[in-house]
VOVONU-95239 format. One record per residue (C-alpha): residue number from 1; residue in three letters; chain; x, y, z. Coordinates in Angstrom, 2 decimals, always signed. Each point is the difference from the previous one (the first is absolute). Layout:
BEGIN
+-----+------+------+---------+---------+---------+
| pos | code | unit |       X |       Y |       Z |
+-----+------+------+---------+---------+---------+
| NUM |  ala |    A |       X |       Y |       Z |
...
+-----+------+------+---------+---------+---------+
END
This chain:
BEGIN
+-----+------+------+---------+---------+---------+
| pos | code | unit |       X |       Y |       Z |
+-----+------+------+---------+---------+---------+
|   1 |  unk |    A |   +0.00 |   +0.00 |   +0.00 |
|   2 |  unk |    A |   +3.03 |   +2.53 |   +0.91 |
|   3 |  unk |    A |   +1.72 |   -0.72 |   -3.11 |
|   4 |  unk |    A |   -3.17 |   +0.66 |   -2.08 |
|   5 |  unk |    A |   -0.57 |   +2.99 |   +1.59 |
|   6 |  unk |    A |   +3.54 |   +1.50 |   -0.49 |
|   7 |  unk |    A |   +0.34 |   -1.62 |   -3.48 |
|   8 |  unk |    A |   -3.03 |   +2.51 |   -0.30 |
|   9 |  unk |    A |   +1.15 |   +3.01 |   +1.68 |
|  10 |  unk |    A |   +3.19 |   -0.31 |   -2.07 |
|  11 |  unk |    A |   -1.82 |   -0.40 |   -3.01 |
|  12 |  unk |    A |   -1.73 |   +3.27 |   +0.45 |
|  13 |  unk |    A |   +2.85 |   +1.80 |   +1.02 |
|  14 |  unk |    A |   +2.20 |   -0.67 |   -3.14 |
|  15 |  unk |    A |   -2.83 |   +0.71 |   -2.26 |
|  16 |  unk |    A |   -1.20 |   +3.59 |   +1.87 |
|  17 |  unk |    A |   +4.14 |   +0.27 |   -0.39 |
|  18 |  unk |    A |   -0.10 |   -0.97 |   -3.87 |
|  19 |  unk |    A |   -3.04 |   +2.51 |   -0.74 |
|  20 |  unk |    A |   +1.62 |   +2.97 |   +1.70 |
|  21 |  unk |    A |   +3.75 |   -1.00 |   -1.78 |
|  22 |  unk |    A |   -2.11 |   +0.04 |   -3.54 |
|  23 |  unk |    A |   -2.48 |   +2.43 |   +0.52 |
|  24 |  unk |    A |   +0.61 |   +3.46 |   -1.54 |
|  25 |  unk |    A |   -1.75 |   +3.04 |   +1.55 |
|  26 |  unk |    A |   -2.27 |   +2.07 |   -2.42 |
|  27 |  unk |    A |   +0.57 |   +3.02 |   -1.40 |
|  28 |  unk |    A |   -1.70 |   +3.18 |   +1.34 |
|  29 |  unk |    A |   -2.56 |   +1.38 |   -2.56 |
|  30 |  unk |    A |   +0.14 |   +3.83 |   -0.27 |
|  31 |  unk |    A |   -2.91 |   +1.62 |   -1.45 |
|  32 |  unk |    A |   -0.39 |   +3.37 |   -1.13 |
|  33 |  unk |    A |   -2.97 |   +1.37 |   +2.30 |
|  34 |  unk |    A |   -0.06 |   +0.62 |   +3.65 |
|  35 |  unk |    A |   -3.05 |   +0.10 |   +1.95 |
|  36 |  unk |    A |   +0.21 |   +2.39 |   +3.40 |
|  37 |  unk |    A |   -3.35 |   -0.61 |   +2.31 |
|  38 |  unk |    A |   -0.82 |   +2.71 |   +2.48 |
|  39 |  unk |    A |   +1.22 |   +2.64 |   -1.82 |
|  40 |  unk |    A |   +3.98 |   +0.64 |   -1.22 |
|  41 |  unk |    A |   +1.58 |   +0.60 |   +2.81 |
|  42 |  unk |    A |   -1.03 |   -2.92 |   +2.31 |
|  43 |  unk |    A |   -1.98 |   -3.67 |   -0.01 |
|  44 |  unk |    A |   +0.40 |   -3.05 |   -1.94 |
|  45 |  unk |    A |   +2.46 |   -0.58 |   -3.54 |
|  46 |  unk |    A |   -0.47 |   -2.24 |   -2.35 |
|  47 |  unk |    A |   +2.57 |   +0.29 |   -3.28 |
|  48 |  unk |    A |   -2.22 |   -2.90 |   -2.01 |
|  49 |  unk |    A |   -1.70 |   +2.13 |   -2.81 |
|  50 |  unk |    A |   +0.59 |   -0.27 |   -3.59 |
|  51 |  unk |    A |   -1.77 |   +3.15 |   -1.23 |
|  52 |  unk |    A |   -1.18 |   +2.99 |   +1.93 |
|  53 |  unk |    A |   -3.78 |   -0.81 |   -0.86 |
|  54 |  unk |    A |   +0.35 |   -3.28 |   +1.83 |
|  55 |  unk |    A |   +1.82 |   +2.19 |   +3.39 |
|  56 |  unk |    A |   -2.85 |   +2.42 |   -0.04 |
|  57 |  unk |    A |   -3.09 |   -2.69 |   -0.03 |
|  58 |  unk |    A |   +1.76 |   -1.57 |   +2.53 |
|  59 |  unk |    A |   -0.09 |   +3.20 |   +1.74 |
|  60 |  unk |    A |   -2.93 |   +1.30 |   -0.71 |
|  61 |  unk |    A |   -2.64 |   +0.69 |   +2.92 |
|  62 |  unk |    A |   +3.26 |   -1.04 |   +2.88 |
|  63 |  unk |    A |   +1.60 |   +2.63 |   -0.42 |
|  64 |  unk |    A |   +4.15 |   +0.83 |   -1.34 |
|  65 |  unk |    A |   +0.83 |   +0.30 |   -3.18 |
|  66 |  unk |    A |   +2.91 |   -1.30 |   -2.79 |
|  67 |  unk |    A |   +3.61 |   +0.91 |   -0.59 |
|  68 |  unk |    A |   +2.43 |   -1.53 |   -2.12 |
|  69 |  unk |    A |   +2.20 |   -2.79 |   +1.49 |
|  70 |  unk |    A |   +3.50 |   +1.18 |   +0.70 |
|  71 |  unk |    A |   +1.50 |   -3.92 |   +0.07 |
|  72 |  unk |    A |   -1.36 |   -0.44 |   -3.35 |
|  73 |  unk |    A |   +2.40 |   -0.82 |   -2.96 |
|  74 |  unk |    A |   -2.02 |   -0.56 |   -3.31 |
|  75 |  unk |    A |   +0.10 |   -2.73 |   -1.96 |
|  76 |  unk |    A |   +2.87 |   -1.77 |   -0.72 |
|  77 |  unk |    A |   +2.56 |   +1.47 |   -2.67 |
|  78 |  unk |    A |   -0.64 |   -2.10 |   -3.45 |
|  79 |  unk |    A |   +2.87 |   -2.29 |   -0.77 |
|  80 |  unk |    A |   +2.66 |   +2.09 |   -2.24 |
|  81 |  unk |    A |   -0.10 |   -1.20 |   -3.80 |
|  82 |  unk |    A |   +3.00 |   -1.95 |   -1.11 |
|  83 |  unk |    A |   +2.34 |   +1.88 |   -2.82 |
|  84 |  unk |    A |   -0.30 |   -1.87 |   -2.91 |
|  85 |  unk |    A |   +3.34 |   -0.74 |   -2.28 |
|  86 |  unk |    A |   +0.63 |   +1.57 |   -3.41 |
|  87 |  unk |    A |   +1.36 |   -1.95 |   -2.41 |
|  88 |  unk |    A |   +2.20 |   +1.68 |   -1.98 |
|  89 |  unk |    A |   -0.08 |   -0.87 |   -3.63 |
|  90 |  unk |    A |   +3.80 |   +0.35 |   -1.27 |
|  91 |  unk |    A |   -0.36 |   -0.70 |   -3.63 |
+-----+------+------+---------+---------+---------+
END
């Protein structure tokens, strides 16, 4: 009975230690739109707003209002374009 029960524990322990050795945290999501409840200066933040129409319905009739996220990046840059080779046709 012992030696089930450790087999078991031990078990469990090396897989909750294999799960956090292979797990990869995820990346924060910025969005543009910042919602500030209770007015601008003080209350509640929440930086999860892709447009400002979507911050000021979800402010609308509680009170705050909608400024622009300072944290936010953009999107990514697109990939630079490769150079492409010129033959040059010495005749």
């Amino acid at each position: 009975m012992h030696k089930q029960l450790f087999a078991s524990i031990a078990l469990t322990a090396f897989a909750a230690l294999a799960i956090s050795t292979f797990a990869q945290p995820a990346g924060a999501i910025e969005y543009p739109w910042c919602a500030q409840y209770g007015g601008m200066s003080d209350g509640g933040r929440n930086c999860g707003f892709s447009t400002y129409a979507q911050c000021m319905a979800t402010v609308s009739g509680i009170g705050g209002g909608c400024e622009h996220n300072l944290f936010y990046q953009g999107p990514g840059e697109p990939p630079a374009k490769r150079a492409r080779k010129r033959h040059s046709h010495d005749g």
